[in-house]
MDAnalysis code that builds the backbone (N, CA, C; Angstrom):
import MDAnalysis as mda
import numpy as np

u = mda.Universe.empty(594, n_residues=198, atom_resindex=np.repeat(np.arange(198), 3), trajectory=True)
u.add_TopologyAttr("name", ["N", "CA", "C"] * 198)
u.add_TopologyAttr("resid", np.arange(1, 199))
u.add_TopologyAttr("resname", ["UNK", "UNK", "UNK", "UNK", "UNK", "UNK", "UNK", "UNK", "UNK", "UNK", "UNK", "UNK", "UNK", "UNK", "UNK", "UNK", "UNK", "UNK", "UNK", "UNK", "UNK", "UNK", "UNK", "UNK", "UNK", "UNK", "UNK", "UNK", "UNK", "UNK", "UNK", "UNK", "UNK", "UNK", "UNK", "UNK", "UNK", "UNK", "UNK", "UNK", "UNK", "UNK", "UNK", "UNK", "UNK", "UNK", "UNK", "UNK", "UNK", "UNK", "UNK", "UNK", "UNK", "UNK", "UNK", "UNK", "UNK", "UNK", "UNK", "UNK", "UNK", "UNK", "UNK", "UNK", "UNK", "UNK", "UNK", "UNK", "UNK", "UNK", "UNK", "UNK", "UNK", "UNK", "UNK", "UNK", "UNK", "UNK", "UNK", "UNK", "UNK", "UNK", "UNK", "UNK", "UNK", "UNK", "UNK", "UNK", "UNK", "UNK", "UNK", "UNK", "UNK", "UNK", "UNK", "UNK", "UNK", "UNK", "UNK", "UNK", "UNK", "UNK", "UNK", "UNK", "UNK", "UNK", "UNK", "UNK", "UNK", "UNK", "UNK", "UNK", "UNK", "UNK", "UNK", "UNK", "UNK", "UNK", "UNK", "UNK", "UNK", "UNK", "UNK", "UNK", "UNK", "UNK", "UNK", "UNK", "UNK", "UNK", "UNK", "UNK", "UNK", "UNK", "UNK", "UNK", "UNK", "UNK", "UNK", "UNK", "UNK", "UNK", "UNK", "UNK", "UNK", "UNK", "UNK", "UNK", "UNK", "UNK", "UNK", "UNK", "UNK", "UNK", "UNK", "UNK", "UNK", "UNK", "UNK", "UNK", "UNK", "UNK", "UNK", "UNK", "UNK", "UNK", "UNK", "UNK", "UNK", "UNK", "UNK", "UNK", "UNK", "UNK", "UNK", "UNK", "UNK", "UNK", "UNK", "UNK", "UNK", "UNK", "UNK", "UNK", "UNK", "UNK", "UNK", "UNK", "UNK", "UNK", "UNK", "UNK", "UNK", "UNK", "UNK", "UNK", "UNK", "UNK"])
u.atoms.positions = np.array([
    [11.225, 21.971, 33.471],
    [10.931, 20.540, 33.493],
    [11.708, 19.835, 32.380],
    [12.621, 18.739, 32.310],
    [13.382, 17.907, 31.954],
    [12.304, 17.253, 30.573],
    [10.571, 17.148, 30.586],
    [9.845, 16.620, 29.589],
    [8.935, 17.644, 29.392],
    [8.657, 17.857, 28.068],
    [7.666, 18.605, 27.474],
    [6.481, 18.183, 28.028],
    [5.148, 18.732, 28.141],
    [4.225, 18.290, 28.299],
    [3.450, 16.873, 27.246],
    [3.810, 16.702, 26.110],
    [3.467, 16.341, 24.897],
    [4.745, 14.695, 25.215],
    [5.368, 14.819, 25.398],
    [6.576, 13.821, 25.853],
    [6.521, 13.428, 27.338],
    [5.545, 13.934, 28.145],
    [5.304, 13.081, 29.626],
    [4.068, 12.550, 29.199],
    [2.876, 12.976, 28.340],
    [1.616, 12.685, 28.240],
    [2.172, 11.398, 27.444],
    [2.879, 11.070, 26.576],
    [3.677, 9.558, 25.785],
    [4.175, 9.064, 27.084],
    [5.223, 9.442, 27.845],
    [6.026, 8.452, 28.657],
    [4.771, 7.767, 29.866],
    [3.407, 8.347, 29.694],
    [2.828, 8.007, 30.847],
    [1.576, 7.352, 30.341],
    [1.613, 7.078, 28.805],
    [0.530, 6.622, 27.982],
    [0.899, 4.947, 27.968],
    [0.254, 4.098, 29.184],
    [0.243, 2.368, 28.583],
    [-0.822, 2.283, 27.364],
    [-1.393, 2.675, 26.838],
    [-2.341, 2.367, 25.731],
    [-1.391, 2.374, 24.735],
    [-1.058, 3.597, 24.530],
    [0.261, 3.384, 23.239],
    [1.261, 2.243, 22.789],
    [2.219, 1.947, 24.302],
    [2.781, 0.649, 24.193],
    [2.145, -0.375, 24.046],
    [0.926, -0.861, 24.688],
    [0.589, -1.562, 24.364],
    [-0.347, -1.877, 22.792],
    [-0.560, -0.897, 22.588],
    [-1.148, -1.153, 20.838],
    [-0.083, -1.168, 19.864],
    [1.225, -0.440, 20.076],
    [2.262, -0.612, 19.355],
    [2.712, -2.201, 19.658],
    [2.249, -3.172, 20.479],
    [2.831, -4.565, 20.450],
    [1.912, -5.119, 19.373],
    [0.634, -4.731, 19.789],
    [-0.632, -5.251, 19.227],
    [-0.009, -5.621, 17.673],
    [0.281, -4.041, 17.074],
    [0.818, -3.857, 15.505],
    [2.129, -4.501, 15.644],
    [2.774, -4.659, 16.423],
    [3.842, -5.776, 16.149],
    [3.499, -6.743, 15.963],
    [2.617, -7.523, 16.381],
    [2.442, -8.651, 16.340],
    [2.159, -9.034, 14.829],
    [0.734, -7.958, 14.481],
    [0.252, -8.060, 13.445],
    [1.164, -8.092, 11.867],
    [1.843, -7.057, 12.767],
    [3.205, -6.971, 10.890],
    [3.948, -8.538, 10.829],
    [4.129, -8.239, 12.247],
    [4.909, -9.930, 11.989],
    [3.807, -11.207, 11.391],
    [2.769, -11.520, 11.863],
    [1.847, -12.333, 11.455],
    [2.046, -12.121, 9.870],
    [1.836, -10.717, 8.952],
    [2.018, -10.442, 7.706],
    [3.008, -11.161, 7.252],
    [4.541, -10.772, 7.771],
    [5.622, -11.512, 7.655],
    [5.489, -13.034, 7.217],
    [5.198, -13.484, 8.747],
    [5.170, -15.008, 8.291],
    [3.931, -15.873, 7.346],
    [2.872, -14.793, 6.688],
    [2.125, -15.474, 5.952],
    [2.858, -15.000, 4.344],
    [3.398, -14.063, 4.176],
    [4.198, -13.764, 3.375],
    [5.169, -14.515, 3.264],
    [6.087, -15.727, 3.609],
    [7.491, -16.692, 3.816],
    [6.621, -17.739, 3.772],
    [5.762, -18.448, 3.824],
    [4.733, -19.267, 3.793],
    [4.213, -19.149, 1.818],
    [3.845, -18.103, 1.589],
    [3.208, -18.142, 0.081],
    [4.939, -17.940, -0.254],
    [5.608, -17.627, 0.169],
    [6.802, -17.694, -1.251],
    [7.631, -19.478, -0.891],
    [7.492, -19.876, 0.039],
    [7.474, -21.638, 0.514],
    [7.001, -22.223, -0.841],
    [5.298, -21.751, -0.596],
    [4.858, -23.108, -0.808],
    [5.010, -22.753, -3.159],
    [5.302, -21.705, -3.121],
    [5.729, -21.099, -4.645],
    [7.007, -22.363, -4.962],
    [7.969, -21.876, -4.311],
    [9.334, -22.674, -4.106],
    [8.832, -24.507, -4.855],
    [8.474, -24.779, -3.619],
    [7.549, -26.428, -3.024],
    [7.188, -26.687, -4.640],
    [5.920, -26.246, -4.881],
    [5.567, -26.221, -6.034],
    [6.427, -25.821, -7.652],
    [7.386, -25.716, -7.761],
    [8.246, -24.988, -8.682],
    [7.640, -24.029, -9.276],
    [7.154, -23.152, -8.624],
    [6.250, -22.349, -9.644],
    [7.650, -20.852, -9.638],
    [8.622, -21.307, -9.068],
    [9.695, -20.172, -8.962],
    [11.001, -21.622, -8.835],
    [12.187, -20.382, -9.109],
    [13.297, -21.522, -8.584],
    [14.396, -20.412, -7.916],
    [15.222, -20.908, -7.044],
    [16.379, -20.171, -6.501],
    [17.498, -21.101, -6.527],
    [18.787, -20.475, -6.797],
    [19.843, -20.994, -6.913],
    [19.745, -22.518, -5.162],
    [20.623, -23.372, -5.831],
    [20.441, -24.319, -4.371],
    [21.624, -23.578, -3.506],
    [22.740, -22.440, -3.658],
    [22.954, -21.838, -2.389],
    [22.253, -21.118, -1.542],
    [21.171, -21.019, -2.387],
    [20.365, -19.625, -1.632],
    [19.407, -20.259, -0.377],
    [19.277, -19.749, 0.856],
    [18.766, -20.869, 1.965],
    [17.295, -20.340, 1.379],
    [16.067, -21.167, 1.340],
    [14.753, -21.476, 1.318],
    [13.977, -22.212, 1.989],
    [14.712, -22.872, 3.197],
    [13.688, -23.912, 4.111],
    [13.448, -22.825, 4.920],
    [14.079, -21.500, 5.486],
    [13.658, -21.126, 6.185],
    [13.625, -19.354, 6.172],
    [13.214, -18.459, 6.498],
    [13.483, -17.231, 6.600],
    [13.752, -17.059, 8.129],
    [14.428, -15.448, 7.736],
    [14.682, -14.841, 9.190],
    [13.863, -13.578, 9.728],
    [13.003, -13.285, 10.464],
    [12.319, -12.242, 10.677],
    [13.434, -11.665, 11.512],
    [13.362, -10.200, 11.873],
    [13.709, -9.782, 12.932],
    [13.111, -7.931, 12.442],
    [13.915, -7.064, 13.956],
    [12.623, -6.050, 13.713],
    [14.103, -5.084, 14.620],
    [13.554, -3.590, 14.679],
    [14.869, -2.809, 15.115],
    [13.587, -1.463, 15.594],
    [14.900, -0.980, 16.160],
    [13.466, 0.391, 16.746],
    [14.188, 2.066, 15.684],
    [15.343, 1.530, 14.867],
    [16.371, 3.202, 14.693],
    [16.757, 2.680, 13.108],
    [15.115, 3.208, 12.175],
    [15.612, 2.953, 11.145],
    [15.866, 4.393, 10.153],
    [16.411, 5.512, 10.372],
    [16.185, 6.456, 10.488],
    [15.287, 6.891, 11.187],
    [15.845, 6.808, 12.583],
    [14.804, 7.142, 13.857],
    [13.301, 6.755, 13.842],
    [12.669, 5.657, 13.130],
    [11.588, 4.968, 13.224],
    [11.523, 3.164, 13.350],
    [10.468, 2.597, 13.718],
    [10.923, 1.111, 13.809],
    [10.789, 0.577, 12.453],
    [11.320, -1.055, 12.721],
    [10.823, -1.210, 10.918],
    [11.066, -2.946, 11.554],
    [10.102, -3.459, 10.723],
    [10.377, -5.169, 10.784],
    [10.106, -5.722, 9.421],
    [11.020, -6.720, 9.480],
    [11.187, -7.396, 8.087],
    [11.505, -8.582, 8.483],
    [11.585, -9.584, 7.130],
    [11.672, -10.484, 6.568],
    [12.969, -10.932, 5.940],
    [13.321, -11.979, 5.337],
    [14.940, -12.035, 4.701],
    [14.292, -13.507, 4.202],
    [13.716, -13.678, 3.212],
    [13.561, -15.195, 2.281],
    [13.291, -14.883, 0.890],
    [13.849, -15.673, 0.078],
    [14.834, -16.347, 0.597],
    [16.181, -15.229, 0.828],
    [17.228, -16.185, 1.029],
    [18.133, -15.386, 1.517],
    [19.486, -16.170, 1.193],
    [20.641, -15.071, 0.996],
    [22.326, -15.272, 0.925],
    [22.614, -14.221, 1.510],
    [23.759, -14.106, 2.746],
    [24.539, -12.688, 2.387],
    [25.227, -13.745, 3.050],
    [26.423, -13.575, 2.232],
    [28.176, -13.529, 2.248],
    [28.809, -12.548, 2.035],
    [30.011, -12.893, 2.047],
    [31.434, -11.555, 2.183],
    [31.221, -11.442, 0.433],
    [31.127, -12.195, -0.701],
    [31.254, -12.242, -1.663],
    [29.963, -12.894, -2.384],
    [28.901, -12.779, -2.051],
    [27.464, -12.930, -2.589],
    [26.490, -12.599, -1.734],
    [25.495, -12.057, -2.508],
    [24.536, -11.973, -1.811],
    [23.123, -12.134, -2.318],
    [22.145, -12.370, -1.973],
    [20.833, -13.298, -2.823],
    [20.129, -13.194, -1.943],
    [19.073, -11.918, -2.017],
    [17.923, -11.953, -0.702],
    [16.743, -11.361, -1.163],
    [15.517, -11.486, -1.129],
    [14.409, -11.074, -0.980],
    [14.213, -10.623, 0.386],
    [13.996, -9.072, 0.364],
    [13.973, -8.362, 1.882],
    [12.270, -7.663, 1.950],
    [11.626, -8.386, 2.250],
    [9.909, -7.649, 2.489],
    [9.875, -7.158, 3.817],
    [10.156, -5.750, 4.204],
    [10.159, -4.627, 5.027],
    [9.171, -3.908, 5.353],
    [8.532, -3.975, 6.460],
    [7.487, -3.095, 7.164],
    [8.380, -1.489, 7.486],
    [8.182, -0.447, 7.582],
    [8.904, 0.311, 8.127],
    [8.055, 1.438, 8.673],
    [7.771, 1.698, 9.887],
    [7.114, 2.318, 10.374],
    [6.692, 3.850, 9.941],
    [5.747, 4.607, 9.507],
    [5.450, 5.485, 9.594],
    [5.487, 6.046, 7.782],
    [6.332, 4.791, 7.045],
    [6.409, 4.966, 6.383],
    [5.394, 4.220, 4.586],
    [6.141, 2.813, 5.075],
    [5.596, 2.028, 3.447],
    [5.857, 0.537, 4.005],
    [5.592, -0.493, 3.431],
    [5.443, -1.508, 3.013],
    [6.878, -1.483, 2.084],
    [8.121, -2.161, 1.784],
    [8.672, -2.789, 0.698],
    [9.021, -3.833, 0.409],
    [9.205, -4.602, -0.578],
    [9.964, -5.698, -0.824],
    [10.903, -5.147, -2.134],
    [12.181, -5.972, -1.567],
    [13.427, -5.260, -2.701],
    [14.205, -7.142, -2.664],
    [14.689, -6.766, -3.891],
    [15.445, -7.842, -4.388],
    [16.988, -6.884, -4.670],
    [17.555, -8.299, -3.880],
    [19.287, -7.692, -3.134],
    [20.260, -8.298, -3.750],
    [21.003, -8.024, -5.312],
    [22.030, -8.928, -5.838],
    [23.099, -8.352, -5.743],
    [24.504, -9.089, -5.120],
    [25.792, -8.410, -5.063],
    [26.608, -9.656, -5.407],
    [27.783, -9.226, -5.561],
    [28.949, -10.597, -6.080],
    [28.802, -11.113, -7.077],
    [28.823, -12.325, -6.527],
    [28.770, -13.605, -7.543],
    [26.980, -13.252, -8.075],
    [26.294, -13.424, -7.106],
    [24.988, -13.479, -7.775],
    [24.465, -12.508, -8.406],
    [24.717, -11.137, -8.728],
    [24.919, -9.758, -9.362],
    [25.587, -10.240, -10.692],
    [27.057, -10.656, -10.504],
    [27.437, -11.094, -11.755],
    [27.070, -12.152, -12.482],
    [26.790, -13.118, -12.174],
    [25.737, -14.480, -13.015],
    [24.208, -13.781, -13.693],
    [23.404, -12.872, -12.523],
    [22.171, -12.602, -13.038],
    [22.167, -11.696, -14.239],
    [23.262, -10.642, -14.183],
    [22.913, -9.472, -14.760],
    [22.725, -9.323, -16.002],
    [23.654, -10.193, -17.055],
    [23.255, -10.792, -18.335],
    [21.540, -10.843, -18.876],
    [21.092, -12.125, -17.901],
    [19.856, -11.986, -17.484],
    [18.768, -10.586, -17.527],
    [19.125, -10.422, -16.833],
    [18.382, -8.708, -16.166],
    [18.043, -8.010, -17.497],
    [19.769, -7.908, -17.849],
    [19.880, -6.719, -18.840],
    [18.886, -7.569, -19.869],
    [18.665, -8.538, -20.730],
    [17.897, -9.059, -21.738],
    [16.197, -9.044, -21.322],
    [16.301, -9.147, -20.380],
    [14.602, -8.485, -19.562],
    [14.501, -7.112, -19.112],
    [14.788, -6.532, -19.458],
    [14.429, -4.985, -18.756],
    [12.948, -4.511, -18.958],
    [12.541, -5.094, -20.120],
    [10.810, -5.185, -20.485],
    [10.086, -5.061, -19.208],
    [10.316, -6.076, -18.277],
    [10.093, -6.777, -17.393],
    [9.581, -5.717, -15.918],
    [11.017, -5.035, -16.173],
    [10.991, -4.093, -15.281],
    [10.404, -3.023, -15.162],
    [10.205, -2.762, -16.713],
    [9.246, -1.425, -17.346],
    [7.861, -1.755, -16.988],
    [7.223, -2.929, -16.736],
    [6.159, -3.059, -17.076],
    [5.175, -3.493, -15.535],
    [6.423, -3.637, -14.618],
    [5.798, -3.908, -13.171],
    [6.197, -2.401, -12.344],
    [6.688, -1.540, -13.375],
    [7.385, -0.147, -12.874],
    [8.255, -0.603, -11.380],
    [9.033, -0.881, -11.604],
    [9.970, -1.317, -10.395],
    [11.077, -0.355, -10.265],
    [11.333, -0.334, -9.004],
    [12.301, 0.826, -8.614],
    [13.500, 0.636, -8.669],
    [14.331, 1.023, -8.940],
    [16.442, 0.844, -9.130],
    [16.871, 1.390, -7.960],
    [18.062, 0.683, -7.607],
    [18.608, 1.109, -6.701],
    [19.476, 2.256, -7.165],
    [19.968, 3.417, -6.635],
    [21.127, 4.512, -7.381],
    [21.922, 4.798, -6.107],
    [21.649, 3.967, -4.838],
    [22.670, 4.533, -3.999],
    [24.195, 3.928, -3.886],
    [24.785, 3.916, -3.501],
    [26.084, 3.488, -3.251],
    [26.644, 2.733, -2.013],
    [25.405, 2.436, -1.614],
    [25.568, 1.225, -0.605],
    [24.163, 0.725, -0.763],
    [24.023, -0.469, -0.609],
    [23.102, -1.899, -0.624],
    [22.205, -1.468, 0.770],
    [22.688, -0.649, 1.974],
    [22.240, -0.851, 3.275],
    [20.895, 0.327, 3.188],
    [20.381, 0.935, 2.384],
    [19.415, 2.244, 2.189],
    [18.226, 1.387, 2.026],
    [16.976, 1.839, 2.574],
    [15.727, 1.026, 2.086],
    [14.604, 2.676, 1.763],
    [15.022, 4.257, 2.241],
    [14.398, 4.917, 2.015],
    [13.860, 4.941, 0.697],
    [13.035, 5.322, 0.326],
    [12.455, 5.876, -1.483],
    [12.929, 7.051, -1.624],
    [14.112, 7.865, -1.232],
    [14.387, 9.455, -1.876],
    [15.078, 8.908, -2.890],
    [15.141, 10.461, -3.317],
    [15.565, 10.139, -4.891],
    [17.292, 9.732, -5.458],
    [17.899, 9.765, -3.990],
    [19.179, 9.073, -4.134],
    [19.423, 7.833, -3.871],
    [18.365, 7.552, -3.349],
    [18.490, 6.257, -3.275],
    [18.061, 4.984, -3.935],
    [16.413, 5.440, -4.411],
    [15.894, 4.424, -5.860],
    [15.104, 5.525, -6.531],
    [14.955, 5.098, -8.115],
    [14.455, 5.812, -8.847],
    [13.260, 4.404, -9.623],
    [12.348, 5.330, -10.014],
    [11.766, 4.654, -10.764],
    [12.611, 4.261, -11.982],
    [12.065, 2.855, -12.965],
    [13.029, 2.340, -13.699],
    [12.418, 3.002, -14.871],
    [11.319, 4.068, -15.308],
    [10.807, 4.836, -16.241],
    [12.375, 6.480, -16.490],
    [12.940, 5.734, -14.847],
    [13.408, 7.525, -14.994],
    [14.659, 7.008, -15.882],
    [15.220, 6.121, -16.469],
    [16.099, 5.826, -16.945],
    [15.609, 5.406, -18.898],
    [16.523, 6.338, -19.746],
    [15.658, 5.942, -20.670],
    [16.680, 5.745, -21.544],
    [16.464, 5.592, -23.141],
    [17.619, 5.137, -23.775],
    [18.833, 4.007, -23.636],
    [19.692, 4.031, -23.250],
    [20.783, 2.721, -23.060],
    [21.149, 3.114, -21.658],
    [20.869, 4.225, -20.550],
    [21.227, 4.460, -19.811],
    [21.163, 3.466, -18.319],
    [19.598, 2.302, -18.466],
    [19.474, 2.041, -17.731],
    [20.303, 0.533, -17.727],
    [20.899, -0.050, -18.676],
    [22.175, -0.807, -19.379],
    [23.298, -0.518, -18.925],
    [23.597, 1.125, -19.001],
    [24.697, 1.568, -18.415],
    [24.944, 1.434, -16.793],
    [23.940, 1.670, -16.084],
    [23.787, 1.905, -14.579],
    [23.699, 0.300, -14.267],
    [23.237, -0.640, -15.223],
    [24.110, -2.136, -14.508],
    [25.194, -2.646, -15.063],
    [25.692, -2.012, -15.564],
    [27.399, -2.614, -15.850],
    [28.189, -1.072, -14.610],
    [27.589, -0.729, -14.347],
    [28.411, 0.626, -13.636],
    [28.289, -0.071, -11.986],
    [27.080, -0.587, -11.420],
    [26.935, -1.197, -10.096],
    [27.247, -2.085, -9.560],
    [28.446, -2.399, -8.463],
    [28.742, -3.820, -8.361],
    [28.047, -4.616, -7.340],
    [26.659, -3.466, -7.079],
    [25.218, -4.494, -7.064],
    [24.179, -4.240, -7.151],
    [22.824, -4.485, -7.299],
    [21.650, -3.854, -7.333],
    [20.144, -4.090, -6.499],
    [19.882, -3.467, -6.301],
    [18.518, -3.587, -5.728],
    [17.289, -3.297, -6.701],
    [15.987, -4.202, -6.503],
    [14.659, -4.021, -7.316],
    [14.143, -3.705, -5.823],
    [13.034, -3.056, -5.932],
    [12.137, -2.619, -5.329],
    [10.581, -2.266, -5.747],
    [9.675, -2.638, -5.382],
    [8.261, -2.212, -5.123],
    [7.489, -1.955, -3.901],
    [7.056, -0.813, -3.625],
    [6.444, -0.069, -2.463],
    [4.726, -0.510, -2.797],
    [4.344, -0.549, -0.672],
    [3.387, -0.876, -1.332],
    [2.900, 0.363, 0.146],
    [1.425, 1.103, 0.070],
    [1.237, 1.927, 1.268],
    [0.837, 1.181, 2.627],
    [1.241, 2.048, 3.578],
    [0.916, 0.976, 5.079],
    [-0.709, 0.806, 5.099],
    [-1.265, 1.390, 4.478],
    [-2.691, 1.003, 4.661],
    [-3.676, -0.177, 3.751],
    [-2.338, -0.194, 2.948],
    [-3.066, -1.555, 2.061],
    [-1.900, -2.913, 2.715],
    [-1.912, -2.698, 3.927],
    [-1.033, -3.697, 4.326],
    [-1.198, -5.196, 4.600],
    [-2.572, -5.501, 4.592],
    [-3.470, -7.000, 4.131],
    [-3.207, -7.057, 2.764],
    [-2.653, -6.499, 1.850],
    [-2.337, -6.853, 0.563],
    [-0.821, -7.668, 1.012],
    [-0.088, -7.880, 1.465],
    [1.811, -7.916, 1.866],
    [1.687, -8.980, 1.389],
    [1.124, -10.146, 1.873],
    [1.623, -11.562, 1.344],
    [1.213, -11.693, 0.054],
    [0.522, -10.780, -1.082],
    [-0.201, -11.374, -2.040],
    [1.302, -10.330, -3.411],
    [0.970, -9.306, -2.405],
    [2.371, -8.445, -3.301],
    [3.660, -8.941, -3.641],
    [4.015, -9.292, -2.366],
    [5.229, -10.218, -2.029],
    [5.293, -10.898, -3.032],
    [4.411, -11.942, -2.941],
    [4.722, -13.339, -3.882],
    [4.727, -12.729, -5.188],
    [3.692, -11.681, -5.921],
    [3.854, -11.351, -7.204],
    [4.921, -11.040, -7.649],
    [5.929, -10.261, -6.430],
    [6.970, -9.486, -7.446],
    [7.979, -10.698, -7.123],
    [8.112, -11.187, -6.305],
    [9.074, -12.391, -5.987],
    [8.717, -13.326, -7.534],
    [7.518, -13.685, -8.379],
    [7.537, -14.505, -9.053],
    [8.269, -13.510, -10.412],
    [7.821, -12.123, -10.560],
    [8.602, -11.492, -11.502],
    [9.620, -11.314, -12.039],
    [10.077, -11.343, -10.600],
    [11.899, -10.671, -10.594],
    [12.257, -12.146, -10.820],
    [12.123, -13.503, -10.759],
    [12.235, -14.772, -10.972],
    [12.139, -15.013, -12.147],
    [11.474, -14.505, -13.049],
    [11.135, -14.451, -14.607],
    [12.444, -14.080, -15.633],
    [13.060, -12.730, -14.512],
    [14.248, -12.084, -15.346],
    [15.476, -13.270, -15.160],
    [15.589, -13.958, -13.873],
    [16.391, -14.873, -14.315],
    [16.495, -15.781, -14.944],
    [15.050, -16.042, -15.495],
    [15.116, -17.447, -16.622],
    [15.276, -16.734, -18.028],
    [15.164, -15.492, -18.474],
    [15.488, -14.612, -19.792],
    [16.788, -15.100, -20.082],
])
């Protein structure tokens, strides 16, 4: 037979598909109450973003092959250009975690990092994750790809942003505290906002 028993009992299961929309729906609902509290942050100046960076609106969208699992996210605010990039990415990813990562490359990598580097306090103290991979496009947590910012000690973690020509912050949050998303979101979004006024 062409299907396992275990793989016809799925291809012939409507309950499944249909509760997997159910939780689509729901992550997305997360989504957009999450782009809503970092709005009305914005609205209020209780944060600021460069005026290239778009903020009237975010982009949801969602994929089924994120290393062979689905994942839906968020993009607010947001830049990606050929030569900048400026995004807050809050990521559902199936099977896995909850993240939101802050995405600096180019121009906006090079303006912030000054910044950064004079706050690193900052980073120590919300334990936020570093990016160490070698492309921007990784959202896994292995250990090539982000490290905790504890694992870097002495001048090293100084060194690893003059060495990157971009970086990612990150904080994980578990899929089961996932009614926490919009409240996480906004916290670390107001944090990582802090290092740019240093």
């Amino acid at each position: 037979m062409y299907l396992t028993d275990k793989e016809l009992s799925y291809l012939s299961n409507t309950d499944f598909l249909s509760t997997k929309r159910v939780i689509q729906q729901k992550v997305n609902q997360l989504l957009v109450e999450t782009e809503e509290k970092m709005k009305v942050a914005i609205r209020q100046r209780e944060v600021t973003v460069p005026a290239r960076v778009q903020h009237q609106a975010g982009k949801i969208s969602r994929g089924e092959n994120y290393h062979g699992l689905p994942y839906q996210l968020l993009d607010f605010p947001r830049l990606f250009s050929r030569d900048d990039v400026f995004a807050f990415r809050t990521m559902c990813w199936w099977g896995n975690f909850y993240s939101v990562t802050w995405h600096l490359q180019g121009k906006s990598w090079q303006a912030l990092q000054p910044h950064i580097q004079k706050a690193q306090h900052v980073l120590r103290e919300e334990k936020v994750f570093v990016c160490v991979h070698d492309t921007p496009w990784e959202y896994h947590r292995q250990e090539n790809n982000f490290l905790p910012v504890e694992a870097f000690t002495g001048s090293a973690l100084h060194q690893h942003f003059e060495d990157m020509p971009f970086m990612k912050f990150a904080r994980f949050l578990p899929l089961e505290k996932g009614d926490q998303l919009p409240v996480f979101a906004l916290k670390f979004f107001k944090k990582m906002n802090a290092l740019m006024q240093a």
